[in-house]
C-alpha positions as CSV (number, residue, x, y, z in Angstrom):
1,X,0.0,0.0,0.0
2,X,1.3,3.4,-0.6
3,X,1.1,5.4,2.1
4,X,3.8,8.3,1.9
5,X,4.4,10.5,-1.5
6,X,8.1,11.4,-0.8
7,X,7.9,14.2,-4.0
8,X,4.8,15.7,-1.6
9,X,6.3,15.9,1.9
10,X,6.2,19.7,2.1
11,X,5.4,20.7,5.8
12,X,5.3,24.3,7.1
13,X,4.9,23.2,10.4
14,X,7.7,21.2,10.8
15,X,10.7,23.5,11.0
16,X,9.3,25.5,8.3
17,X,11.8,24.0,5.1
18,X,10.6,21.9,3.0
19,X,11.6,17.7,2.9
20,X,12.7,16.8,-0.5
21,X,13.3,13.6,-1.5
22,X,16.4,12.7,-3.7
23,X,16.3,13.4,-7.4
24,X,16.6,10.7,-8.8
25,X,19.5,10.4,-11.6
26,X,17.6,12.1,-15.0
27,X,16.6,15.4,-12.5
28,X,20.1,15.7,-11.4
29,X,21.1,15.6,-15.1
30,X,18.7,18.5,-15.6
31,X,20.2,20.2,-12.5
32,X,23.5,20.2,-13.9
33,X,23.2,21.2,-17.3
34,X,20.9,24.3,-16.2
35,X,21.4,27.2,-14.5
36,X,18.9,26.8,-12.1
37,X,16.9,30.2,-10.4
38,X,17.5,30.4,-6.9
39,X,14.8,30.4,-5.0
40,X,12.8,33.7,-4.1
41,X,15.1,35.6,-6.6
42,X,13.5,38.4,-8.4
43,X,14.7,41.1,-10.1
44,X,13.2,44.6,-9.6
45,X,10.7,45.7,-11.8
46,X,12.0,47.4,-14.4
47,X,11.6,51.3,-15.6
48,X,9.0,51.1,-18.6
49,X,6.8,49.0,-16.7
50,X,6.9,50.8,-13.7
51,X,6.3,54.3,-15.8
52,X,2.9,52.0,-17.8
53,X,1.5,51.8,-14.1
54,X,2.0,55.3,-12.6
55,X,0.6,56.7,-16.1
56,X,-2.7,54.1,-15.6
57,X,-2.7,55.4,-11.9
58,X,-2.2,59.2,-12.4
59,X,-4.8,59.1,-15.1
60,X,-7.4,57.3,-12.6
61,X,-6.7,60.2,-10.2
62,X,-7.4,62.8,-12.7
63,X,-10.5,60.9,-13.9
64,X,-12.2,60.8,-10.3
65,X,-10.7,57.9,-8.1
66,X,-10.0,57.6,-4.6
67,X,-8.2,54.8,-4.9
68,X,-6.8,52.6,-7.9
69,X,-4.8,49.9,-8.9
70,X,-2.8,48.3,-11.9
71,X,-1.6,45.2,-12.6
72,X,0.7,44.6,-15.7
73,X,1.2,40.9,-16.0
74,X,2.5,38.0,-18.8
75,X,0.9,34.4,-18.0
76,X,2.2,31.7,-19.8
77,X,0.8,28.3,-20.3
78,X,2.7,25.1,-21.2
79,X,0.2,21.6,-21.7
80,X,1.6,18.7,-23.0
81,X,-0.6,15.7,-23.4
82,X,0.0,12.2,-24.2
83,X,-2.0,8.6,-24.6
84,X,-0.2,5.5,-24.7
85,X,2.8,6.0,-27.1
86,X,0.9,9.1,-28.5
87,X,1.5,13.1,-28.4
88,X,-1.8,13.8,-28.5
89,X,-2.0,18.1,-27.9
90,X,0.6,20.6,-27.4
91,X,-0.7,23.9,-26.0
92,X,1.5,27.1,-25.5
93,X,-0.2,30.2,-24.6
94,X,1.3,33.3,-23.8
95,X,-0.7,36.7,-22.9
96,X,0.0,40.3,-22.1
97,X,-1.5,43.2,-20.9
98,X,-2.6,46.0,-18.2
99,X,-5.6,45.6,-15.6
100,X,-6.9,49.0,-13.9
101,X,-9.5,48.8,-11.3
102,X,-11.2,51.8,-9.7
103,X,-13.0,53.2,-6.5
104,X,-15.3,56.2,-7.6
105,X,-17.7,56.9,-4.9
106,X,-17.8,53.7,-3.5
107,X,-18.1,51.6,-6.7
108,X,-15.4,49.7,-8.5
109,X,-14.5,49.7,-12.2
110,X,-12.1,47.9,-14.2
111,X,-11.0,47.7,-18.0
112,X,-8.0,46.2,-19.1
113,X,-6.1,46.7,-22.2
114,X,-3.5,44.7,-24.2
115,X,-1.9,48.5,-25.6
116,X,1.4,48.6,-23.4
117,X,1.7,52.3,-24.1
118,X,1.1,55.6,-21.7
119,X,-1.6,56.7,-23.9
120,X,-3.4,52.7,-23.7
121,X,-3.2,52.0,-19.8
122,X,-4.2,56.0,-19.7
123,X,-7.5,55.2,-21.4
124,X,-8.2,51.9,-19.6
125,X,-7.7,53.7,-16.5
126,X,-10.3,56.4,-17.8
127,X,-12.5,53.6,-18.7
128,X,-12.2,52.1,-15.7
129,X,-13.7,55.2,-14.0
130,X,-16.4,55.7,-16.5
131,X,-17.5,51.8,-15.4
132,X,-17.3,52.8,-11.7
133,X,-19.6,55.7,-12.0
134,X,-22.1,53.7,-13.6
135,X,-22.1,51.2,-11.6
136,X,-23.8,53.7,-9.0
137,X,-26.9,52.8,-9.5
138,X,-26.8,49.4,-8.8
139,X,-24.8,49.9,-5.3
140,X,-26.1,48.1,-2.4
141,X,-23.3,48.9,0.0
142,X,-20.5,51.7,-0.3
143,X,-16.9,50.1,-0.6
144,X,-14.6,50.6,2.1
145,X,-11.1,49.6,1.8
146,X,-9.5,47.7,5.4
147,X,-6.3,49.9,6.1
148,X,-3.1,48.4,4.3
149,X,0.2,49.1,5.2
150,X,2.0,51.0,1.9
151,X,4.9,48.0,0.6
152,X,7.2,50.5,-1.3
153,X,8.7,48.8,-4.2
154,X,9.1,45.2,-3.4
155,X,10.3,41.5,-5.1
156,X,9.1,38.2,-4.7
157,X,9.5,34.7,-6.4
158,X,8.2,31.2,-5.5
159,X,10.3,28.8,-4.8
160,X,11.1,27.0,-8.4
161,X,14.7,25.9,-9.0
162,X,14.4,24.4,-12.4
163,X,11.7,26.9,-15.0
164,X,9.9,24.3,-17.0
165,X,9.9,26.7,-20.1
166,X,13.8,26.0,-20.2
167,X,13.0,22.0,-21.0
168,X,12.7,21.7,-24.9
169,X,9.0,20.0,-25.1
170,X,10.4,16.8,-26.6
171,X,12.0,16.1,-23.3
172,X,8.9,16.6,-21.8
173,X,6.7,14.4,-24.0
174,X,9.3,11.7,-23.9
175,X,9.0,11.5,-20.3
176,X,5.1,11.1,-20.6
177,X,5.7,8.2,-23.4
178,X,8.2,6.7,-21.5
179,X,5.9,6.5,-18.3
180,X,3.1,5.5,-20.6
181,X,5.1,2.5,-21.4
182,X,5.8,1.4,-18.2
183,X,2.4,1.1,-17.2
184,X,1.3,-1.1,-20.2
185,X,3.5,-3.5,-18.8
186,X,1.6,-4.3,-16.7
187,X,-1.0,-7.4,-17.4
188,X,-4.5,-6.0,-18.0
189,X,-3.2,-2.6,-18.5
190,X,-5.2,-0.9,-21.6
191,X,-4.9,2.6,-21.8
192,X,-3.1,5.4,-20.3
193,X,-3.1,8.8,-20.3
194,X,-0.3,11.4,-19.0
195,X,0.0,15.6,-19.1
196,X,2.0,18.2,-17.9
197,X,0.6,21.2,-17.2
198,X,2.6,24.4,-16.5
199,X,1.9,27.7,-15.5
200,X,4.2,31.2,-15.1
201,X,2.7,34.6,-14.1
202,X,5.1,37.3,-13.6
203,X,2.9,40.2,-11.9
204,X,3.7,43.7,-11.5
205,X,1.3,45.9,-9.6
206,X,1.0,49.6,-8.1
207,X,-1.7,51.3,-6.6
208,X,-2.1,55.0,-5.2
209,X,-0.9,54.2,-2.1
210,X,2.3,53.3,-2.7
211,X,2.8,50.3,-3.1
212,X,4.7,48.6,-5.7
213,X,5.7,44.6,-6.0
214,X,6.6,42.4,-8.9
215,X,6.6,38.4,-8.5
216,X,7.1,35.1,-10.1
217,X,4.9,32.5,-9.7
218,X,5.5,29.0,-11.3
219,X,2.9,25.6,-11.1
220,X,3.3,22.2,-12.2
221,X,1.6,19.2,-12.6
222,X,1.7,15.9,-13.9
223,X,-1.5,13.8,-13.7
224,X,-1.8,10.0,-15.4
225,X,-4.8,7.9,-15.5
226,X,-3.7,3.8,-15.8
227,X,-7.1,1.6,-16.7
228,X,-7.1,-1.9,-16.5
229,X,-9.8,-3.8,-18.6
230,X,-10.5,-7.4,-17.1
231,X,-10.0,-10.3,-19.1
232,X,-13.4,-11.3,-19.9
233,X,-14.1,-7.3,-20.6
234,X,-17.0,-7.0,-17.8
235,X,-15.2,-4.6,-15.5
236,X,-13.1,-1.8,-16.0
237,X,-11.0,0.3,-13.1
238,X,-8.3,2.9,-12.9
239,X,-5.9,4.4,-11.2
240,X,-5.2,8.4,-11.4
241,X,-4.2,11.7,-9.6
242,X,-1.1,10.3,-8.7
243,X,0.9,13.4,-8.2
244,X,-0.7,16.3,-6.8
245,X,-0.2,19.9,-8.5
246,X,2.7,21.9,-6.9
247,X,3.6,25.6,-6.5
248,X,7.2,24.7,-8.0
249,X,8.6,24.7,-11.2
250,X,10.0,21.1,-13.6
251,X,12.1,19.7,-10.5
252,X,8.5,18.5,-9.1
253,X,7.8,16.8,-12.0
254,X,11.0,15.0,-11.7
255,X,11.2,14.5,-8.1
256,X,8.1,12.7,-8.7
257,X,9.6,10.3,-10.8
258,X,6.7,9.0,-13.2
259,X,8.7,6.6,-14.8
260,X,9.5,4.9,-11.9
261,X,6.3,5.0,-10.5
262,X,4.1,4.3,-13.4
263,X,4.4,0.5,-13.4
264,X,3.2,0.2,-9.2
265,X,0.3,2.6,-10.2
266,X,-0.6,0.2,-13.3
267,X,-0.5,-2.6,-10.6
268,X,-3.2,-0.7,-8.5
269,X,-5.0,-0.2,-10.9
270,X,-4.6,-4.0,-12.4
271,X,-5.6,-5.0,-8.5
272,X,-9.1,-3.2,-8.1
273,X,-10.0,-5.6,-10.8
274,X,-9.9,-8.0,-8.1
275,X,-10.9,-6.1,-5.3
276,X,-13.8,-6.9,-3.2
277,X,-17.2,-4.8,-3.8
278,X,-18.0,-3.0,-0.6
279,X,-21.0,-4.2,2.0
280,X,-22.5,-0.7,2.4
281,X,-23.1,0.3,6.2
282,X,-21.4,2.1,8.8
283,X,-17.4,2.1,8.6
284,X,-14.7,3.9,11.1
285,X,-12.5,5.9,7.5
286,X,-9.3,6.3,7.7
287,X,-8.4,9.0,5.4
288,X,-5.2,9.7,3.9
289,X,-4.4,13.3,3.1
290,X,-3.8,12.5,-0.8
291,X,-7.6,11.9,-0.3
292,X,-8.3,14.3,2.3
293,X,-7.7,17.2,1.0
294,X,-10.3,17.0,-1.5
295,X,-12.7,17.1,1.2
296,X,-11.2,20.1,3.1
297,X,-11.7,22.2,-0.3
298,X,-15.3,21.4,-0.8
299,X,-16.5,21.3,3.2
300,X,-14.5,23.9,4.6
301,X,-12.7,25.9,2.2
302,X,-15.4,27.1,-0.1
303,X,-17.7,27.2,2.6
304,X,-15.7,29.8,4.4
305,X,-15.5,32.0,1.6
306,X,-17.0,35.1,2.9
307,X,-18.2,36.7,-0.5
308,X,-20.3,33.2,-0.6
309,X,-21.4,33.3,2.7
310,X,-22.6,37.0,2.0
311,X,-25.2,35.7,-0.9
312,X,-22.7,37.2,-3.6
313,X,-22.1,33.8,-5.4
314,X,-25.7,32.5,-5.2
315,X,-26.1,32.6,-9.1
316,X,-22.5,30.8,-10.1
317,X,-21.3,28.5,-7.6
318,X,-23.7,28.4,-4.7
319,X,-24.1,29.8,-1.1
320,X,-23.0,28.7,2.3
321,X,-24.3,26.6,5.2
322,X,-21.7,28.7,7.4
323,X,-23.7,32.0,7.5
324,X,-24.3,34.8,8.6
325,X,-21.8,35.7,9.9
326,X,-23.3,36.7,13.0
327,X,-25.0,33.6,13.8
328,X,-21.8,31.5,13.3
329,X,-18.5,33.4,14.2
330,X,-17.2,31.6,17.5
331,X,-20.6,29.6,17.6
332,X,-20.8,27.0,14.8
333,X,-19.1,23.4,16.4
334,X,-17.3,22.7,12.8
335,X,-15.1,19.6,14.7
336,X,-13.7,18.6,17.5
337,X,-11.2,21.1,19.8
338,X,-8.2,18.9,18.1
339,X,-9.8,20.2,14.8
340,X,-7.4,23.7,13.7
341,X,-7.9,24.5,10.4
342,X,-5.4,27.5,8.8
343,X,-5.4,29.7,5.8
344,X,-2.5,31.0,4.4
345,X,-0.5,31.8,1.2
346,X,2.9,31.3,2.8
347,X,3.4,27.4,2.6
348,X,6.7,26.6,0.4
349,X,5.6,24.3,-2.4
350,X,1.4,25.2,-2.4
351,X,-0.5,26.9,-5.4
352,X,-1.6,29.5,-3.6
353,X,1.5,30.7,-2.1
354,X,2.8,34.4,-3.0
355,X,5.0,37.4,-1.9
356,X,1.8,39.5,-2.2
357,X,-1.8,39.0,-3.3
358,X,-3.4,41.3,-6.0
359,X,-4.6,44.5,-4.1
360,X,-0.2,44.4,-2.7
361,X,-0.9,42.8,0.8
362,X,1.3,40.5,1.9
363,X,-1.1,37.8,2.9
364,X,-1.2,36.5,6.9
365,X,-1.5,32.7,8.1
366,X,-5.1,32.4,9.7
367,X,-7.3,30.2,11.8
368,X,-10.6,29.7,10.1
369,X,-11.4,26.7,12.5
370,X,-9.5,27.0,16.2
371,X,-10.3,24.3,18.7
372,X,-13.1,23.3,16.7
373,X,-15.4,26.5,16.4
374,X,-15.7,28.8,13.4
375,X,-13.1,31.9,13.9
376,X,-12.9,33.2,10.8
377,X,-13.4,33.8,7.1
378,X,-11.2,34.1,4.0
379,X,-11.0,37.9,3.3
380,X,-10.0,40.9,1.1
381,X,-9.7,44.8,2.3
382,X,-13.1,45.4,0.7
383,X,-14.6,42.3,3.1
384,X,-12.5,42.3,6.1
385,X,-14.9,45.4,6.7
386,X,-18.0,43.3,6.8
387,X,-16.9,41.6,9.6
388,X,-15.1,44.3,11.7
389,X,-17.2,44.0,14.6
390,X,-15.6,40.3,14.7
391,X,-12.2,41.7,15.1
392,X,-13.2,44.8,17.1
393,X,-14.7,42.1,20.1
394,X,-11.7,39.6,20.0
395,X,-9.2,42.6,19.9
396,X,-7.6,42.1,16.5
397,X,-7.3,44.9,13.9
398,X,-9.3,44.8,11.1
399,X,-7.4,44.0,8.0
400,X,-7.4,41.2,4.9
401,X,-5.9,37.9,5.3
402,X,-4.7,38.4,1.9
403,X,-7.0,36.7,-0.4
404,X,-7.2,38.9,-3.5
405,X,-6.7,37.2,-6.9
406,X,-6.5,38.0,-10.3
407,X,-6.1,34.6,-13.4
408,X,-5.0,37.0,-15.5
409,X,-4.2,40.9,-16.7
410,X,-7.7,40.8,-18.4
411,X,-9.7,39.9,-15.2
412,X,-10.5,41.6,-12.3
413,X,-9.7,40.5,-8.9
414,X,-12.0,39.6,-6.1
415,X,-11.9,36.8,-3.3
416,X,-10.2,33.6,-4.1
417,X,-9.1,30.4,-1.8
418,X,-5.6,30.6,-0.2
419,X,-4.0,27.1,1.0
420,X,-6.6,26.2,3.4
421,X,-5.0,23.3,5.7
422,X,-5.8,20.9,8.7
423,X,-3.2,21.3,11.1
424,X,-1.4,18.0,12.6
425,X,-2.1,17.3,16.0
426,X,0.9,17.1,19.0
427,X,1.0,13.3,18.7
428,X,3.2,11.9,16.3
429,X,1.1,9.2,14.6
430,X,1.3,8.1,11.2
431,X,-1.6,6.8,8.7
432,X,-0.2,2.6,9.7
433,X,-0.6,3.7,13.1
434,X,-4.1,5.2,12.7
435,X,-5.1,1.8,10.5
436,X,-3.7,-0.4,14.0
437,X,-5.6,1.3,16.1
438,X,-9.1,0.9,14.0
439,X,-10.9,-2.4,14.7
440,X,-13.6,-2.4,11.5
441,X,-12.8,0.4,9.0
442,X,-11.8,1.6,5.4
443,X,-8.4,3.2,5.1
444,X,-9.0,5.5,1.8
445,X,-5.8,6.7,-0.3
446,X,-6.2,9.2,-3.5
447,X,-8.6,11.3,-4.7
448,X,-11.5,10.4,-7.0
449,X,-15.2,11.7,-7.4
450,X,-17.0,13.8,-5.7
451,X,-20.6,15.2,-5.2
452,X,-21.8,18.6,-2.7
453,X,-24.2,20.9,-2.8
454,X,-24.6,24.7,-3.4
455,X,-24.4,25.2,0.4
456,X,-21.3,22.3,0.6
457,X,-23.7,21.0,3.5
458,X,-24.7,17.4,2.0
459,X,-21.7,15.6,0.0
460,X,-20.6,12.3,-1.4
461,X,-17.2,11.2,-1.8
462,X,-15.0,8.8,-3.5
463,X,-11.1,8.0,-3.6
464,X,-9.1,6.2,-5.9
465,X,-8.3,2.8,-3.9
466,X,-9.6,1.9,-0.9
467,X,-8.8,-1.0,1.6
468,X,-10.7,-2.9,4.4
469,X,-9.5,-2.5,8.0
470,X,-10.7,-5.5,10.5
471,X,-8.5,-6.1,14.0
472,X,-6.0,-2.7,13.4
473,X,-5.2,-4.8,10.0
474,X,-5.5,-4.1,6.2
475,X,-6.9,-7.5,4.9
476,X,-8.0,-6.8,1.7
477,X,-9.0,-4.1,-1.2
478,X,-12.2,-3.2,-1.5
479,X,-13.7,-1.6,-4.8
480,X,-17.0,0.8,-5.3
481,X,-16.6,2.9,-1.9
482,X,-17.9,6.0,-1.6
483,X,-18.9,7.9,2.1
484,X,-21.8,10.5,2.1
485,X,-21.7,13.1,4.4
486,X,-23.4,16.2,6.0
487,X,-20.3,18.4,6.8
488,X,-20.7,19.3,10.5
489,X,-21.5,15.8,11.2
490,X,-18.3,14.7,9.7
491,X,-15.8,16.8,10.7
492,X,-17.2,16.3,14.7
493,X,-17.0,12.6,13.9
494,X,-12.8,13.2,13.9
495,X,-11.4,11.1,16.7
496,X,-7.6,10.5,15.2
497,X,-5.1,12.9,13.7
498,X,-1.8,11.9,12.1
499,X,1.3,14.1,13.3
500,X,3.9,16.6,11.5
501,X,5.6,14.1,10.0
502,X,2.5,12.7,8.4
503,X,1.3,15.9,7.0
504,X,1.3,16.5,3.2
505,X,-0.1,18.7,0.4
506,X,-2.8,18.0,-2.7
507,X,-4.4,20.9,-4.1
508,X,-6.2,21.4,-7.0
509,X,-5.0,22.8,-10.6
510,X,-8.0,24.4,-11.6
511,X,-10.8,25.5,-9.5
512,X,-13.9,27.6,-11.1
513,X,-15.5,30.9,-9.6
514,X,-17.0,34.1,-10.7
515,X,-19.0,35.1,-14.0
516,X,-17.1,35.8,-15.5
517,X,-15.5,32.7,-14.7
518,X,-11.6,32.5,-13.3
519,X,-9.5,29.6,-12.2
520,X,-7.1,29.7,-9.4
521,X,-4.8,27.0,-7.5
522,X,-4.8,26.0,-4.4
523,X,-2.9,23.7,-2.3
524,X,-4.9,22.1,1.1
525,X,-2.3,19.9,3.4
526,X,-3.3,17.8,6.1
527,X,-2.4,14.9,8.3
528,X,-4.0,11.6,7.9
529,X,-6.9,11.5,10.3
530,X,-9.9,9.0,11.4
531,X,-13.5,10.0,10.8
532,X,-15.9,7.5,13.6
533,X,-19.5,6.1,12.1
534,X,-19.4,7.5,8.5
535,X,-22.3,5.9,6.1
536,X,-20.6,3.9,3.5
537,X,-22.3,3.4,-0.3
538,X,-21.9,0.6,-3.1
539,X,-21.9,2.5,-6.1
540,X,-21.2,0.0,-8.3
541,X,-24.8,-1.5,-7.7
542,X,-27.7,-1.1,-9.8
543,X,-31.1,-0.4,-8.5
């Protein structure tokens, strides 16, 4: 059974660096020949751009603002994609331009233009305004920004060693072919597909308050799906999201060593074929975090959303069980007091990690869940006002957590996820040790499909191979699991949580919000934990 992901062993809670394992032999080849960035270098932003975004930002002034912002950015995208010995797509996208956004009498605007010229950001800036005025008339609350402090100029990079845009793309479908082939080794093995997905934004941003930051940003990722057909061609199972998304740059893909790998994960998938169809009923889950963290994004990170608990996303992606505000805040029993769940975009190696977040905070760590109750929600300056009074009566100043976000030049930012993670718990015990210490249960590894509703109150969940747990023993795999759920009730059924050195990271590539819609990363690292009395479905029967 796997239990550990070495290429995933990021922890920012134990001594703050992050566990690596060794490259293995092709990555150091790739280290030597390049001239790898070191990590959190940036150069300064240089003199054009930063004369483009005090032209956008004097012309908002003269056109009415009382405060503005611009944000000149290049996002590159990089998609390879393969299927058994095949290239099947090649993707490169590269984009360009100036975002302005603008506060006239309590109303934003924003336009955006791809004309890198005084006279271009000028008028977007001027159009920006024009927007913000008209939107007057459909205000239901004045804007008012939380107090920021001003950054002065300031760098920032991620922590990439090795920029995937250096690797010629033949080297990078070769390593998907030659991963491809070692899974169709396996017996039963059909099909398999493989990617790589690469993203770069390099963000420059100003606004009339003085501050001024540029940052890198790089995100990989490298998902396969293995299927194995049986022999007599009556079942079908597969074995994917093997390696999680990563806030790094091509060294992740290589640390994760697909090649290696790819002949154990055509095994699994070769092995459900055999597996043993679940008895539905009650089960004690033990729940690794490759699987977990799927489940901390959809039960507790968009339901702490604040924009969504307000009724602003009602039309697009839902509401939220966890509202108002007033009703829940240091009320609402989300878990158990060993239940401490944290936002932040400071965790080396997550997709939502940055230097500063798209209005120029620099974004703080945050409990959303302490000891169990509601404490918070994830915030920008414009909503850290909505819940001042919070703040005011615990004693803490009133200010974002940093949560502004932006997918590209072209769109404007608002509220979006930071790493939202369950924090270990003092004891140091691993997922084996949580599996001896469970007399019936289902240990669940990987993430698979996944059900919830608009107020991520009522859920179902799947995983990608799952394994029965009688006498603190795994004696067999077991096939068609999935647990439903009502979120509260879950997370209060916790009774077990893994330590530090069992905590790792999954996050998700792509993850929809807005209308217009965006698509932001986000990284959720947790412990392993065990979840009491969960209801357990066959859905491989028929009715």
């Amino acid at each position: 059974m796997t239990t550990r992901r070495d290429f995933l062993a990021t922890s920012a809670f134990a001594a703050g660096a992050m566990a690596v394992a060794s490259l293995p032999a092709e990555a150091e080849a790739y280290t030597r020949r390049l001239a790898p960035l070191t990590p959190h270098e940036q150069p300064p932003m240089d003199a054009p751009t930063r004369d483009l975004l005090m032209a956008a930002l004097n012309s908002a002034r003269m056109s009415g603002a009382s405060f503005a912002d611009a944000r000149i950015g290049r996002t590159q995208r990089n998609f390879v994609i393969t299927r058994e010995q095949q290239i099947i797509e090649i993707v490169d996208t590269d984009t360009m331009g100036c975002g302005v956004r603008t506060l006239v009498d309590g109303c934003w605007g924003f336009a955006a233009t791809r004309t890198l010229t005084a006279d271009g950001v000028a008028a977007a800036a001027r159009d920006a305004a024009a927007i913000a005025k008209a939107n007057r008339v459909a205000r239901d609350r004045s804007v008012e920004l939380a107090p920021a402090p001003s950054l002065g100029e300031r760098t920032w990079s991620n922590g990439f060693t090795i920029d995937p845009w250096t690797i010629p793309v033949e080297q990078k479908a070769d390593l998907l072919i030659r991963a491809n082939a070692e899974a169709l080794k396996v017996p039963g093995v059909k099909y398999v597909a493989s990617q790589m997905f690469f993203v770069k934004e390099e963000k420059n941003y100003a606004n009339t308050e003085g501050t001024i930051t540029t940052q890198t940003i790089v995100r990989s990722w490298a998902p396969m799906s293995i299927t194995a057909i049986s022999s007599d061609m009556t079942d079908f199972q597969s074995r994917s999201n093997t390696v999680q998304p990563a806030g790094r740059g091509y060294e992740h893909i290589l640390e994760a060593d697909i090649v290696g790998n790819a002949k154990k994960w055509g095994e699994e998938a070769a092995q459900k074929l055999k597996a043993k169809a679940v008895e539905p009923g009650r089960y004690d889950l033990v729940l690794h975090p490759s699987h977990l963290w799927l489940t901390i994004h959809e039960s507790v990170g968009h339901p702490t959303e604040l924009d969504r608990a307000s009724g602003y996303e009602a039309n697009y992606a839902g509401t939220s069980f966890v509202s108002p505000p007033e009703k829940v805040l240091g009320s609402l029993k989300y878990g158990p007091e060993m239940l401490n769940v944290q936002g932040d975009r400071s965790q080396p190696g997550a997709c939502a990690t940055v230097g500063f977040d798209d209005e120029g905070v620099v974004p703080e760590d945050f409990l959303i869940i302490r000891n169990g109750m509601l404490n918070d929600y994830q915030t920008t300056r414009e909503q850290a006002n909505w819940i001042k009074w919070w703040y005011d009566k615990n004693g803490k100043p009133t200010r974002s957590h940093g949560c502004s976000y932006g997918d590209a030049w072209s769109s404007v930012q608002f509220q979006r996820m930071p790493n939202v993670s369950v924090l270990p718990g003092p004891k140091e015990q691993s997922f084996e040790d949580i599996i001896a210490a469970t007399d019936k249960g289902i240990a669940i590894v990987g993430d698979g499909s996944f059900s919830i509703d608009q107020q991520r109150y009522n859920a179902q969940f799947g995983g990608q191979l799952f394994y029965e747990i009688k006498g603190g023993k795994v004696v067999g795999m077991l096939k068609d699991v999935a647990y439903q759920m009502r979120t509260p009730e879950f997370w209060n059924a916790l009774d077990m949580l893994g330590g530090k050195k069992s905590y790792e990271l999954g996050a998700s590539f792509f993850d929809g919000k807005g209308q217009p819609g965006q698509s932001n990363s986000v990284s959720h690292g947790c412990p392993p934990t065990r979840h009491r009395q969960i209801n357990v479905i066959n859905t491989g029967r028929k009715a």
